[in-house]
C-alpha positions, -999 to 999 in steps of 0.1 A, spaced: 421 -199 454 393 -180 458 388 -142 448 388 -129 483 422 -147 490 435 -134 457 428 -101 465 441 -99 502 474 -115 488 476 -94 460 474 -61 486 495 -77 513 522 -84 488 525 -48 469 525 -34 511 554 -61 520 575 -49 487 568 -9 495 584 -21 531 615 -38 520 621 -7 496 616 20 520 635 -6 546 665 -11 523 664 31 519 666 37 553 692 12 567 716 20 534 713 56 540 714 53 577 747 33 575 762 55 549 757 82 572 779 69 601 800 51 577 792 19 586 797 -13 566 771 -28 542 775 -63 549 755 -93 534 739 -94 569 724 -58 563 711 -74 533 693 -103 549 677 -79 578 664 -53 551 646 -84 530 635 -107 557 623 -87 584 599 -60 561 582 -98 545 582 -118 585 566 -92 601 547 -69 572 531 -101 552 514 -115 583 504 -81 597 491 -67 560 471 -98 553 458 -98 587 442 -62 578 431 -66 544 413 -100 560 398 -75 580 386 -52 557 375 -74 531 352 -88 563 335 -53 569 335 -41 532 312 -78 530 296 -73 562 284 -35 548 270 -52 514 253 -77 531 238 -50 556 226 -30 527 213 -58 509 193 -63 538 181 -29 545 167 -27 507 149 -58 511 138 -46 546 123 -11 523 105 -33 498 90 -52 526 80 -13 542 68 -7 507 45 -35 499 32 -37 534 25 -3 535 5 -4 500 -11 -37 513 -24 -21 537 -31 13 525 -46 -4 490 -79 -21 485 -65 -57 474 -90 -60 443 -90 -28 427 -61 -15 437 -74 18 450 -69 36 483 -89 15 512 -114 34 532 -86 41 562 -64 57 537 -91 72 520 -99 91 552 -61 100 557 -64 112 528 -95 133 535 -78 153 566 -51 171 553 -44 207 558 -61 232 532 -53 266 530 -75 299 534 -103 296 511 -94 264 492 -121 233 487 -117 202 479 -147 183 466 -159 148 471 -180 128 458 -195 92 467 -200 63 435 -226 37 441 -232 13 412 -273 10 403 -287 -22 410 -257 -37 420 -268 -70 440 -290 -81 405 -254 -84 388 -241 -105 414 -276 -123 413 -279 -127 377 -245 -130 365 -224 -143 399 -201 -126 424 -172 -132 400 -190 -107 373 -195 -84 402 -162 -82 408 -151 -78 372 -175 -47 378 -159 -33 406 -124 -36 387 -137 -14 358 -154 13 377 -124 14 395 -104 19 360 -132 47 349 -127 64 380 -84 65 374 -92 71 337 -118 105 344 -101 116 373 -67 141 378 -33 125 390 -38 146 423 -74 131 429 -76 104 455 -97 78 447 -106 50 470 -127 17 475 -149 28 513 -166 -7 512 -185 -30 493 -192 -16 460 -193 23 473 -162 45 456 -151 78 466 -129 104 449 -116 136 465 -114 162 439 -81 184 450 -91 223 448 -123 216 430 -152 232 433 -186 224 432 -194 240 397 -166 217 381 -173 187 403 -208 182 386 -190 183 356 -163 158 366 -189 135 381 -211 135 351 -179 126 332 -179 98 356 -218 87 349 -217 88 313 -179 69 309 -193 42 329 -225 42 320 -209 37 282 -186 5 290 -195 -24 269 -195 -48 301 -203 -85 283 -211 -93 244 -245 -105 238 -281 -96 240 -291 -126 265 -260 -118 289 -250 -83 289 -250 -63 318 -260 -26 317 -239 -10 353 -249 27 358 -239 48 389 -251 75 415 -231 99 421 -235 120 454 -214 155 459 -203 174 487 -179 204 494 -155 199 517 -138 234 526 -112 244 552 -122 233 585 -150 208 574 -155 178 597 -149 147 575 -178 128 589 -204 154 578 -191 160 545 -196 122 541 -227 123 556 -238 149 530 -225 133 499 -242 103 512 -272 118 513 -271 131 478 -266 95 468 -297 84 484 -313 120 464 -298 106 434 -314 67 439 -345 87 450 -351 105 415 -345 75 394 -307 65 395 -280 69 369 -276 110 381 -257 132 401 -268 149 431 -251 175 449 -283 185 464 -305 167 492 -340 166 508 -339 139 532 -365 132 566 -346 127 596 -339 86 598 -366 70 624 -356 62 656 -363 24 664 -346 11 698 -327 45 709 -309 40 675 -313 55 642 -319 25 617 -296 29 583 -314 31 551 -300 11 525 -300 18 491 -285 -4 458 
């Protein structure tokens, strides 16, 4: 016998004796009222009927119940799974795979949220030095193991209310919540030196030396995200300019030649 068939029986069986009790009290006190007999008949009707008709019915309800109280468990069961799916789907998808920070879309989200009267944020644009040498040199597999550890530096030097994200290729950003500039050159150089003091690989022959440039740009209330990016980018390029390995939250850049109609994109490492 199974537990569910235990338990249904064991119910209908405590309901079928509450009937015959209450049954017996109401027929006895009923006849005893208008003097009628107790016969062996009255007997019969007060046991038999209360367990023909209350055993089948009872068990027939507790069968039900015990189908929706498993139906319920098995409806939560799957709506927890179904939030775990939402959960890893979303961070999937919100999360660079590799490092594990916020992907450029997310990034942005993150970028446009509503800052009140007088409040700045700060953000500032990580490009590692030299980086297609490493992957040259030492293979895209060291590269990566790069990427990973600046990513660490960056959650290891930054505030839990920072956003930090991967915005493509080996380019990191970090949104400094109610930061100003003053303390974001501080925080960045933070940055520069912590990286710039990870022992990457043992060995004269094979180590790697990764440095960063760091670009900086306010972003106040009201501040259109792509021009905030455009300036911290900018500072990066000041930064590669003047010798790499610095931060630059200032720029002097010539307008980008025009070739085609189009602006070409300088590229920088």
């Amino acid at each position: 016998m199974t537990p569910r068939t235990k338990r249904i029986l064991g119910k209908s069986i405590v309901v079928t004796l509450i009937a015959i009790v209450a049954t017996f009290g109401l027929s006895f006190t009923a006849r005893l009222a208008l003097q009628m007999p107790i016969d062996w008949l009255s007997w019969v009707e007060c046991t038999f009927i209360p367990i023909l008709i209350g055993l089948p019915v009872s068990a027939y309800i507790f069968a039900q119940s015990e189908t929706i109280r498993e139906t319920c468990d098995k409806l939560e069961k799957s709506h927890t799974a179904l939030e775990e799916a939402h959960d890893r789907l979303n961070f999937v998808t919100s999360h660079d795979p590799m490092t594990g920070l916020l992907s450029r879309g997310e990034f942005i989200a993150r970028m446009d949220r509503n800052r009140d009267e007088g409040e700045c944020d700060t953000l500032l644009l990580i490009d590692p030095d030299h980086f297609s040498s490493i992957n040259d040199r030492h293979g895209h597999f060291k590269g990566d193991e790069a990427l990973v550890r600046i990513a660490k530096a960056l959650v290891y030097t930054t505030r839990p209310g920072d956003s930090i994200g991967r915005l493509g290729g080996e380019e990191f950003g970090v949104l400094l919540r109610g930061v100003r500039k003053a303390k974001a050159i501080t925080i960045a150089e933070n940055i520069r030196r912590h990286i710039e003091g990870i022992p990457w690989v043992k060995g004269k022959q094979d180590g790697v030396n990764v440095t960063v440039s760091i670009g900086g740009a306010e972003f106040p209330r009201g501040a259109d995200i792509q021009n905030v990016l455009r300036t911290a980018g900018r500072c990066i390029f000041e930064a590669k300019q003047r010798g790499r390995n610095r931060v630059s939250f200032e720029y002097e850049v010539a307008p980008l030649p025009d070739v085609g109609g189009q602006k070409t994109r300088r590229r920088f490492e």
